[in-house]
Gaussian input, Z-matrix of N, CA and C with variables (Angstrom, degrees):
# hf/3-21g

backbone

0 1
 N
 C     1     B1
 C     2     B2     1     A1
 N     3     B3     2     A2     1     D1
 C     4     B4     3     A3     2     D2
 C     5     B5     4     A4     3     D3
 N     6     B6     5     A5     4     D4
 C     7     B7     6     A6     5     D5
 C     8     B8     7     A7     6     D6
 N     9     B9     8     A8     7     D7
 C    10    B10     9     A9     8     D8
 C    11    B11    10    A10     9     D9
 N    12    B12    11    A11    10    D10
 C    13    B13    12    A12    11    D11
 C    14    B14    13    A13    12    D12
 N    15    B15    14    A14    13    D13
 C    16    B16    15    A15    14    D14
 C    17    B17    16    A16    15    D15
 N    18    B18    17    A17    16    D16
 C    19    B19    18    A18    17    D17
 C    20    B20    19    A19    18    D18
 N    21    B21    20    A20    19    D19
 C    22    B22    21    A21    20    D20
 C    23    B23    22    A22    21    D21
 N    24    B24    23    A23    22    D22
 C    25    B25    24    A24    23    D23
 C    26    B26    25    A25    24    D24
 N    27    B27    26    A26    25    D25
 C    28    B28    27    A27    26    D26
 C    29    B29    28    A28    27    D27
 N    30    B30    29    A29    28    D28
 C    31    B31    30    A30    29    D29
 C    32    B32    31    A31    30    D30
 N    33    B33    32    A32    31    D31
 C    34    B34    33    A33    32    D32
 C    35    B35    34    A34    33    D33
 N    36    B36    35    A35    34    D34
 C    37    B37    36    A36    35    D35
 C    38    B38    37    A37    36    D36
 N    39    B39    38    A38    37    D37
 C    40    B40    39    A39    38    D38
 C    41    B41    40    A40    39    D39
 N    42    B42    41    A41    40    D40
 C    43    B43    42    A42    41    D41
 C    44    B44    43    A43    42    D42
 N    45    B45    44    A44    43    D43
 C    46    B46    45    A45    44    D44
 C    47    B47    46    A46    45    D45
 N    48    B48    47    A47    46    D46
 C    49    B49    48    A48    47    D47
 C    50    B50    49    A49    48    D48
 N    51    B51    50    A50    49    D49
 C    52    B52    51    A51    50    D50
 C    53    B53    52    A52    51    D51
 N    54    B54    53    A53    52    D52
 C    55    B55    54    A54    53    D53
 C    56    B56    55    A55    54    D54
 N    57    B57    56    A56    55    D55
 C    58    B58    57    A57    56    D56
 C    59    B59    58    A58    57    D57
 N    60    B60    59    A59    58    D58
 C    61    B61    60    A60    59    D59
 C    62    B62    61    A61    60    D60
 N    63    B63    62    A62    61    D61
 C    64    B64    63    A63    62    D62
 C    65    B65    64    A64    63    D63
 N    66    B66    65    A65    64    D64
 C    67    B67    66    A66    65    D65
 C    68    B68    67    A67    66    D66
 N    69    B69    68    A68    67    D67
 C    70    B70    69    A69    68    D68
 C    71    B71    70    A70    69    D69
 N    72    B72    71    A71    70    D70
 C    73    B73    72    A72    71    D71
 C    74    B74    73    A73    72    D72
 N    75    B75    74    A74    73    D73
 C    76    B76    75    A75    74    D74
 C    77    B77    76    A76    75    D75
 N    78    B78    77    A77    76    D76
 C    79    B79    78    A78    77    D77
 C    80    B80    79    A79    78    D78
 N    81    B81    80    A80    79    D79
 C    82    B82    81    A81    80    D80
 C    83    B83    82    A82    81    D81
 N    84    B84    83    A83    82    D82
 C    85    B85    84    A84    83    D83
 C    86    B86    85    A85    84    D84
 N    87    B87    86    A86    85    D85
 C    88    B88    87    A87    86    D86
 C    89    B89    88    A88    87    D87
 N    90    B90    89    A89    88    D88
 C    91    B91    90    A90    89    D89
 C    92    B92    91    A91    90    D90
 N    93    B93    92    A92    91    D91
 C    94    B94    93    A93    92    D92
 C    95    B95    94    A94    93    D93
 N    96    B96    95    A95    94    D94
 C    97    B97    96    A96    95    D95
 C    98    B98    97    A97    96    D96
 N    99    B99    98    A98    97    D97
 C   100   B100    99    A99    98    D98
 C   101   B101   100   A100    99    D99
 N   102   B102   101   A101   100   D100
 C   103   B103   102   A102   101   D101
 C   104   B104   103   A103   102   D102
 N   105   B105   104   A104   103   D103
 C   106   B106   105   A105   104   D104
 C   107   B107   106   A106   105   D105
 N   108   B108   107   A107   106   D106
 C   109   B109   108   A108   107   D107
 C   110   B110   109   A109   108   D108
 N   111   B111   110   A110   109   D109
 C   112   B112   111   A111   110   D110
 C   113   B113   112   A112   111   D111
 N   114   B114   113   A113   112   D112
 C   115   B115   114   A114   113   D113
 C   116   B116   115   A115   114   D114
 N   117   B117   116   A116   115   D115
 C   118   B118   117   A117   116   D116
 C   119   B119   118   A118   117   D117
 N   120   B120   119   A119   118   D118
 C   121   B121   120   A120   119   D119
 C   122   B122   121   A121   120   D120
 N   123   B123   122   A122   121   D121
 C   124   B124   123   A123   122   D122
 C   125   B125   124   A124   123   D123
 N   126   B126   125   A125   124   D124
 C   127   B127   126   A126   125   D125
 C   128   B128   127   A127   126   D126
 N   129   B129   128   A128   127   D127
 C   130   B130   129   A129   128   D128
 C   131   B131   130   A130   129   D129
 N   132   B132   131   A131   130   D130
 C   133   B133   132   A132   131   D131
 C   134   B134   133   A133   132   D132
 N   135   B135   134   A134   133   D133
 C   136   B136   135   A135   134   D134
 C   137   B137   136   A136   135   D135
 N   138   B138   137   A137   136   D136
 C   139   B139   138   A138   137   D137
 C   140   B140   139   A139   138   D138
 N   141   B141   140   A140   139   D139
 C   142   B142   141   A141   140   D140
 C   143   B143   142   A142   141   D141
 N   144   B144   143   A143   142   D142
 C   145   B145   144   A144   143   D143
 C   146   B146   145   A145   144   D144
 N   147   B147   146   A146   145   D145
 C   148   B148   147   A147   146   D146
 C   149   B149   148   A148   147   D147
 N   150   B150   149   A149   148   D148
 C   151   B151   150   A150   149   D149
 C   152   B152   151   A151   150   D150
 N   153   B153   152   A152   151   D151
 C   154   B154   153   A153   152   D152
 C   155   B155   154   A154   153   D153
 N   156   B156   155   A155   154   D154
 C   157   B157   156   A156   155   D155
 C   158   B158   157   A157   156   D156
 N   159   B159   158   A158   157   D157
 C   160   B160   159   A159   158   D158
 C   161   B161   160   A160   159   D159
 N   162   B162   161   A161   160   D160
 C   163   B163   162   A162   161   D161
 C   164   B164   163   A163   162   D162
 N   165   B165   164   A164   163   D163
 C   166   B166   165   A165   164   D164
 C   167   B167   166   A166   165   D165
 N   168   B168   167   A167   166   D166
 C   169   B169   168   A168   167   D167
 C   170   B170   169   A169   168   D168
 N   171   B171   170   A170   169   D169
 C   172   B172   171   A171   170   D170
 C   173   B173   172   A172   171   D171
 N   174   B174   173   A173   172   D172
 C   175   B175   174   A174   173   D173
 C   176   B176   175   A175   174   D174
 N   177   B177   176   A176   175   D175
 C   178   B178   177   A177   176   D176
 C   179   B179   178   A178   177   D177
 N   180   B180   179   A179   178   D178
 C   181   B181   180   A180   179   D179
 C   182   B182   181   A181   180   D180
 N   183   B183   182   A182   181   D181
 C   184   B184   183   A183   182   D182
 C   185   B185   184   A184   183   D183
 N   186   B186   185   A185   184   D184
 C   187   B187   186   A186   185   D185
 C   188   B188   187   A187   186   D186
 N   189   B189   188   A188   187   D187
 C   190   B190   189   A189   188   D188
 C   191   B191   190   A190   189   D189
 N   192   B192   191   A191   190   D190
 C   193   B193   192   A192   191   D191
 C   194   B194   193   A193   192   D192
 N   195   B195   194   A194   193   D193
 C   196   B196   195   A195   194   D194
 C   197   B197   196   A196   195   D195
 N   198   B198   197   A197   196   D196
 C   199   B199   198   A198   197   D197
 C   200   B200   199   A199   198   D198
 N   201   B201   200   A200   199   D199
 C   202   B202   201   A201   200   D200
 C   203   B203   202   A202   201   D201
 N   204   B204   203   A203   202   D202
 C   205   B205   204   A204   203   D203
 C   206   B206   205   A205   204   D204
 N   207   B207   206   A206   205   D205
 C   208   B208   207   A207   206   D206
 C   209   B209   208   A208   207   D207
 N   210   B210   209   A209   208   D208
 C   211   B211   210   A210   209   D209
 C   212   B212   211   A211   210   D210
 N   213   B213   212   A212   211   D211
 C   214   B214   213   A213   212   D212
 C   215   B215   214   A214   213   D213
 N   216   B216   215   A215   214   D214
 C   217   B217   216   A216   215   D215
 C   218   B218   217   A217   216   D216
 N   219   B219   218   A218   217   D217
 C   220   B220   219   A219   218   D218
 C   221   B221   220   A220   219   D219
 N   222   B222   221   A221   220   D220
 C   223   B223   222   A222   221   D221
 C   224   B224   223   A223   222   D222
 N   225   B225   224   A224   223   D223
 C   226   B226   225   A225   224   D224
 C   227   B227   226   A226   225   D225
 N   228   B228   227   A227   226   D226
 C   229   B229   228   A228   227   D227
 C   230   B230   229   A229   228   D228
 N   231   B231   230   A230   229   D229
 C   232   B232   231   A231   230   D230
 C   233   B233   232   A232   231   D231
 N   234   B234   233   A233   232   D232
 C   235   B235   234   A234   233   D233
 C   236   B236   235   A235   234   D234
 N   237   B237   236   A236   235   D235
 C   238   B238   237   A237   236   D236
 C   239   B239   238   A238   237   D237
 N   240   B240   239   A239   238   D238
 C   241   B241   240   A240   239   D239
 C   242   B242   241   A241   240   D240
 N   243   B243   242   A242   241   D241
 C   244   B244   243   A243   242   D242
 C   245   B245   244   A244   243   D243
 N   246   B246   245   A245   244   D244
 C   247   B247   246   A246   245   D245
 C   248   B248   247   A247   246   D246
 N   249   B249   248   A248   247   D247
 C   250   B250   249   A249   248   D248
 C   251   B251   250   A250   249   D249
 N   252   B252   251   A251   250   D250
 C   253   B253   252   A252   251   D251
 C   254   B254   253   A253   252   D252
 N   255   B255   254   A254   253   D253
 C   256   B256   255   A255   254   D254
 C   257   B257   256   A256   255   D255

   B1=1.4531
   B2=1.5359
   B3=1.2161
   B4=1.7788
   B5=1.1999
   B6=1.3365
   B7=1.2039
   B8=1.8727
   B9=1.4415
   B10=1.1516
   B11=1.4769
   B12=1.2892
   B13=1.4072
   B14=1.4409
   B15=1.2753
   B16=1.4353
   B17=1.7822
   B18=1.6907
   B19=0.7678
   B20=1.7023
   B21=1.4884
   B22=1.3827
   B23=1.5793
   B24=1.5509
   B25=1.4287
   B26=1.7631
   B27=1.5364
   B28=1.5641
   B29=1.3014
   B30=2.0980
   B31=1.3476
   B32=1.8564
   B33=1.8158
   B34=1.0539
   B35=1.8200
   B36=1.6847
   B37=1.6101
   B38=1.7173
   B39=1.5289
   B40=2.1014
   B41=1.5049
   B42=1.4347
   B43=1.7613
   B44=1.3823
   B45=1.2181
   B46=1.3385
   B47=1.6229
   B48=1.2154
   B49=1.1074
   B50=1.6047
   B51=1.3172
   B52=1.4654
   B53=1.6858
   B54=1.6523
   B55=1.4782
   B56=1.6348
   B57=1.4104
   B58=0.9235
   B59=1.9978
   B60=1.2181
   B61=1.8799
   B62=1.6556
   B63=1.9527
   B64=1.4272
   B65=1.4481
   B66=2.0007
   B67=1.1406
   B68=1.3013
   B69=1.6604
   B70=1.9712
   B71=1.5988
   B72=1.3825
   B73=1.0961
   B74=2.0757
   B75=1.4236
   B76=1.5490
   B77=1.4968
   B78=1.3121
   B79=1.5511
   B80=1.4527
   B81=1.6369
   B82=1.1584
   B83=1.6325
   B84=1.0712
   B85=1.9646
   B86=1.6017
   B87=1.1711
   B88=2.2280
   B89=1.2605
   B90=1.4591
   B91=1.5224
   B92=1.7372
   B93=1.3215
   B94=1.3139
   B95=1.6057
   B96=1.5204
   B97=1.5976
   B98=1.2158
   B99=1.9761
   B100=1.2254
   B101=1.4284
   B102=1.6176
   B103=0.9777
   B104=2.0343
   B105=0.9477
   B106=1.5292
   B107=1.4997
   B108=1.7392
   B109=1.5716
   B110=1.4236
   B111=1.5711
   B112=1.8239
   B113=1.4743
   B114=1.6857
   B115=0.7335
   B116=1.6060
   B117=1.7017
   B118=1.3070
   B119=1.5584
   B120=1.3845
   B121=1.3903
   B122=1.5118
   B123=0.9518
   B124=1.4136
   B125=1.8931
   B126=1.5940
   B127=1.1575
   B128=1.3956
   B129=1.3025
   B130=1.3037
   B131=1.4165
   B132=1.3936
   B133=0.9955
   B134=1.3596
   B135=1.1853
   B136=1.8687
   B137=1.0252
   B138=1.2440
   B139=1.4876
   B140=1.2344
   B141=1.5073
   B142=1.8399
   B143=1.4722
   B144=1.0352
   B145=1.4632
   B146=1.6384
   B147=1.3681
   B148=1.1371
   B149=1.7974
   B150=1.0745
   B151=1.2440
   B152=1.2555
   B153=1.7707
   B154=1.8765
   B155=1.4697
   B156=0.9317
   B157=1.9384
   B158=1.8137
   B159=1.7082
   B160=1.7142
   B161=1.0130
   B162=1.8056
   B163=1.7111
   B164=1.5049
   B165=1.3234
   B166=1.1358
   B167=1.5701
   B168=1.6162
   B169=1.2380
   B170=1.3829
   B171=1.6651
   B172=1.4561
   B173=1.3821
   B174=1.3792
   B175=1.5778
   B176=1.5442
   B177=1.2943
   B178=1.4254
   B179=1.5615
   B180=1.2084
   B181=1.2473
   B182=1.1768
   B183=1.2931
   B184=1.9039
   B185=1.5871
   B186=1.3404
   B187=1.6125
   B188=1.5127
   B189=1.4829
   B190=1.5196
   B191=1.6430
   B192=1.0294
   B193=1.6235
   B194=1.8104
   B195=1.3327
   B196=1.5290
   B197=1.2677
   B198=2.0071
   B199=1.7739
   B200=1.5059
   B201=1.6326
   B202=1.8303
   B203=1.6081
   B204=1.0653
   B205=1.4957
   B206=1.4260
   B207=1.3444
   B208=1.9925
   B209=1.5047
   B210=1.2196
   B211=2.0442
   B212=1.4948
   B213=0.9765
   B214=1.7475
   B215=1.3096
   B216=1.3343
   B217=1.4136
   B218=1.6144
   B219=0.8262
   B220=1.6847
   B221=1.7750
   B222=1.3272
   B223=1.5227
   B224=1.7939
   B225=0.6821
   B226=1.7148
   B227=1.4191
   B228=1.4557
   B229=1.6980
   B230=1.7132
   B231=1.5437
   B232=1.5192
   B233=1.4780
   B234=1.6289
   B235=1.3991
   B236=1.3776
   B237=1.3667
   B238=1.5267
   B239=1.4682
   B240=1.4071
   B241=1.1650
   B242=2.0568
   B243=0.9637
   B244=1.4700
   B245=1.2559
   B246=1.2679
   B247=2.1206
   B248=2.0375
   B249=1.4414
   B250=1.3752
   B251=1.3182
   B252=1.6435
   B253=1.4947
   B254=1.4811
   B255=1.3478
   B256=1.5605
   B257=1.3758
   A1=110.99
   A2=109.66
   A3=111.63
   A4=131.86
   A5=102.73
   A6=103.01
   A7=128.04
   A8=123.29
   A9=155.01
   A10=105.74
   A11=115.38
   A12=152.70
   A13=84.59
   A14=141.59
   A15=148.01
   A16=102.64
   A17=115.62
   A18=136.56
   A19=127.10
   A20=98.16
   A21=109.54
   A22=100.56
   A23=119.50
   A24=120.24
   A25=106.42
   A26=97.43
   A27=98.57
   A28=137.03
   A29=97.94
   A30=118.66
   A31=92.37
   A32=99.59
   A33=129.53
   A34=127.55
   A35=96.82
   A36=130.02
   A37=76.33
   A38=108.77
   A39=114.45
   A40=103.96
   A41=111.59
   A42=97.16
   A43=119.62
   A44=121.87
   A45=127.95
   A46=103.50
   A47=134.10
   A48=131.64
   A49=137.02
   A50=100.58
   A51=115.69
   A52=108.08
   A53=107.34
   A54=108.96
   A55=92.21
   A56=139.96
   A57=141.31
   A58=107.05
   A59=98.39
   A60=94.24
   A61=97.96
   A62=112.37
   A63=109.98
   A64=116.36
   A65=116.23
   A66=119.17
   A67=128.25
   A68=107.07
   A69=91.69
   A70=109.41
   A71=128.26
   A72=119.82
   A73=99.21
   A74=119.28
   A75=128.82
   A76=109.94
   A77=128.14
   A78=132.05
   A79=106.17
   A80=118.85
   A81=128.20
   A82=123.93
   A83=102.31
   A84=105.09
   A85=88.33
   A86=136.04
   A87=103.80
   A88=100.72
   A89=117.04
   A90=95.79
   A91=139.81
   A92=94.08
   A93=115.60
   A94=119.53
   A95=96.49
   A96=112.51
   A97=108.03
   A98=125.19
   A99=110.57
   A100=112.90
   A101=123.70
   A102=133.83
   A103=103.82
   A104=90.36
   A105=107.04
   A106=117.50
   A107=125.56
   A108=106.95
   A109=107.86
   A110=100.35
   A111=105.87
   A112=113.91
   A113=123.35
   A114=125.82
   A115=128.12
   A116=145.30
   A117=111.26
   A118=103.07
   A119=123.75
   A120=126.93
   A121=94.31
   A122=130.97
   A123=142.74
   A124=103.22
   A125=124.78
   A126=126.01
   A127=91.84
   A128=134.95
   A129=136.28
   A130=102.14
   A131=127.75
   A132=98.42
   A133=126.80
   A134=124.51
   A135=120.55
   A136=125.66
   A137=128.08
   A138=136.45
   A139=113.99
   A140=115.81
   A141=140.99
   A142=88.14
   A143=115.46
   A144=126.04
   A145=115.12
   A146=147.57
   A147=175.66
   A148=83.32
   A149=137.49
   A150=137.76
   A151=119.94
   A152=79.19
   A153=101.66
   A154=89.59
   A155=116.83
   A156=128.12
   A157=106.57
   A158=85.09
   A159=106.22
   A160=105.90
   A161=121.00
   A162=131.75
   A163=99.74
   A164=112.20
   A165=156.46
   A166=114.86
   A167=103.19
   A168=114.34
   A169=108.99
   A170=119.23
   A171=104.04
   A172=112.39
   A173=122.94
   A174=96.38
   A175=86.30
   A176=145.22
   A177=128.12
   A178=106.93
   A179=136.91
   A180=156.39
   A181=114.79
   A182=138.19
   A183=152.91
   A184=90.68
   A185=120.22
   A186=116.24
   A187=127.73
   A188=93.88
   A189=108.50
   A190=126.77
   A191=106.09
   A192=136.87
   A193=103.21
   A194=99.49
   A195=91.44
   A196=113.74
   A197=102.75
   A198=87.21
   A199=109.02
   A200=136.20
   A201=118.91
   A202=106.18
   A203=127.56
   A204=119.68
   A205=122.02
   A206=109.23
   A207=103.15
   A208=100.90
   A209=113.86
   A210=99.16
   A211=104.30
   A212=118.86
   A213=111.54
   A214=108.61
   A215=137.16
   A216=144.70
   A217=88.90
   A218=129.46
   A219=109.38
   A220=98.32
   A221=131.53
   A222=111.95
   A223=99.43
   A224=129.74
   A225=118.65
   A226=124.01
   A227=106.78
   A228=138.88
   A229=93.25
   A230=110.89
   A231=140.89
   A232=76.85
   A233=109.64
   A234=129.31
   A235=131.81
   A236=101.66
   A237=131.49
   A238=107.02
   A239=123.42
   A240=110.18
   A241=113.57
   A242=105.91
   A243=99.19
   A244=133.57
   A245=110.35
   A246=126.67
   A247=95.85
   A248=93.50
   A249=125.25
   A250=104.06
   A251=116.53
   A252=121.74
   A253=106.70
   A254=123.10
   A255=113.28
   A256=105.15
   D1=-47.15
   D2=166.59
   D3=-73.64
   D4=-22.19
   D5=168.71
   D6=-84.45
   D7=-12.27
   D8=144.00
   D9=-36.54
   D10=-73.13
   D11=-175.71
   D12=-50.86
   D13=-64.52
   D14=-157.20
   D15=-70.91
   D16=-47.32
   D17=136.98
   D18=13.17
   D19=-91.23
   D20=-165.58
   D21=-77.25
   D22=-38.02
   D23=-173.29
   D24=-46.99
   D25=-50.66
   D26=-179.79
   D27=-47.00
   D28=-27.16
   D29=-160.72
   D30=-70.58
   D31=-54.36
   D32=168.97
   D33=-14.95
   D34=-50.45
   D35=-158.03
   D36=-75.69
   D37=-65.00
   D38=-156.50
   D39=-77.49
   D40=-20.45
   D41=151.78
   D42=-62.96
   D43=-73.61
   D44=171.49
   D45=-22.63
   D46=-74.51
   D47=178.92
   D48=-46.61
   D49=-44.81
   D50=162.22
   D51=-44.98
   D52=-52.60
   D53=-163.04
   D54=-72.96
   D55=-49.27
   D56=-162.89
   D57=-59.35
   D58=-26.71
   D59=-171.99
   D60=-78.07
   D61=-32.64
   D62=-166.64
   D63=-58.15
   D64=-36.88
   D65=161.07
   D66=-60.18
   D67=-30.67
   D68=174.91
   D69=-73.48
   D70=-21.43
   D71=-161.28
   D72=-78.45
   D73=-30.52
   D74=155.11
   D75=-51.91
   D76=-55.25
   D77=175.34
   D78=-46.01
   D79=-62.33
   D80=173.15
   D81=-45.41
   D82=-42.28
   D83=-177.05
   D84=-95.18
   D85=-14.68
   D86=158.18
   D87=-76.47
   D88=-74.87
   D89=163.33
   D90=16.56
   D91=-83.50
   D92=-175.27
   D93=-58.10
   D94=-30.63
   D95=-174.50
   D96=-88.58
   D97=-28.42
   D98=173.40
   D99=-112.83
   D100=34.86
   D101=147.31
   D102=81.40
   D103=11.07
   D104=167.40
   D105=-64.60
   D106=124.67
   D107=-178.00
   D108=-89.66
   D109=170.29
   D110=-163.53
   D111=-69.32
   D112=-12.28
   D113=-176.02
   D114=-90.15
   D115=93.36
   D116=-172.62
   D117=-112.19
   D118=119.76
   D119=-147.62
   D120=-78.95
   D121=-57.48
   D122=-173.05
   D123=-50.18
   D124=-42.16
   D125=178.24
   D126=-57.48
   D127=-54.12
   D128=-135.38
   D129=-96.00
   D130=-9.09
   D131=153.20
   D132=-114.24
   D133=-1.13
   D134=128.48
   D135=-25.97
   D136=-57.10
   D137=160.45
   D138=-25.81
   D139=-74.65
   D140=165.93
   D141=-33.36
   D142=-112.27
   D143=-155.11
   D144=-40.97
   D145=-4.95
   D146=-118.47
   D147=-154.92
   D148=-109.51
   D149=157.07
   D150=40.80
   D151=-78.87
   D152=-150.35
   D153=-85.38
   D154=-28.54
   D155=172.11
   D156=-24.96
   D157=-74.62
   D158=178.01
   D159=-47.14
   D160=-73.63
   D161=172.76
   D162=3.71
   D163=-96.21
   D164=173.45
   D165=-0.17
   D166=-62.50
   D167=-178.92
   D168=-81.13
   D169=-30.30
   D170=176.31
   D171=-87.49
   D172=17.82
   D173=166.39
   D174=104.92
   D175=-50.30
   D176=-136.16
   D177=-81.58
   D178=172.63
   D179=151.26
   D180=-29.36
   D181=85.99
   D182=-174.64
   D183=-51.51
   D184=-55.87
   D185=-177.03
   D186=-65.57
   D187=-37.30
   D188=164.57
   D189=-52.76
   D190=-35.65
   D191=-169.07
   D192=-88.48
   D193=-43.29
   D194=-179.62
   D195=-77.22
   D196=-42.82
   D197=-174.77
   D198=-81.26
   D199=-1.40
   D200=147.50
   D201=-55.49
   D202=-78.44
   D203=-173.33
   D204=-37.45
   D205=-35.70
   D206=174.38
   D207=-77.11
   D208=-43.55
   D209=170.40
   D210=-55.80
   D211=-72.53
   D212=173.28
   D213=-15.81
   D214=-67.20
   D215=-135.67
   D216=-109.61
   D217=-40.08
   D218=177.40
   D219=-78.03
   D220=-46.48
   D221=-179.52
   D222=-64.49
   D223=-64.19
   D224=164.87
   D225=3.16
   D226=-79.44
   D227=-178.15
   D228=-40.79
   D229=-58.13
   D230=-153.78
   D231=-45.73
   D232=-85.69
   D233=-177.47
   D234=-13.54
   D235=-59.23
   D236=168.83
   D237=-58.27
   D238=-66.22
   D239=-165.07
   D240=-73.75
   D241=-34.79
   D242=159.94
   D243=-54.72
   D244=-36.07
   D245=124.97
   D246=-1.17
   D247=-97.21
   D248=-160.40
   D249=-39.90
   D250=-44.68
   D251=-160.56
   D252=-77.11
   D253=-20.73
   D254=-168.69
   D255=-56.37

């Protein structure tokens, strides 16, 4: 039963994610059109700290949380900049 339960959250986690890459790959092509690079360092670390904010309050792992979000944000970047290269 918990493990089911463990299950669907995951299914849950790679939806969320799936939908989350479809918007960077939209971020990426305005971007691309107004010649903007994929990177905005200052967003990103708003992002981070925004994050670890939530982390934080629920209890979870601050390190855990950062190194998912830097995989996030480097497959992101990846995305984006192959954006740039066409």
């Amino acid at each position: 039963m918990l493990r089911k339960k463990i299950d669907l959250v995951d299914k849950q986690i790679l939806n969320l994610l799936s939908q989350r890459m479809q918007i960077v790959l939209k971020i990426g092509e305005l971007k691309r059109q107004k010649g903007i690079v994929p990177l905005d360092e200052i967003r990103w670390q708003v992002v981070v700290d925004s994050k670890l904010l939530i982390a934080r309050s629920l209890g979870l792992d601050v390190e855990m949380v950062r190194d998912i979000y830097e995989r996030i944000h480097k497959a992101s970047l990846r995305l984006e900049t192959l954006l740039q290269n066409k």
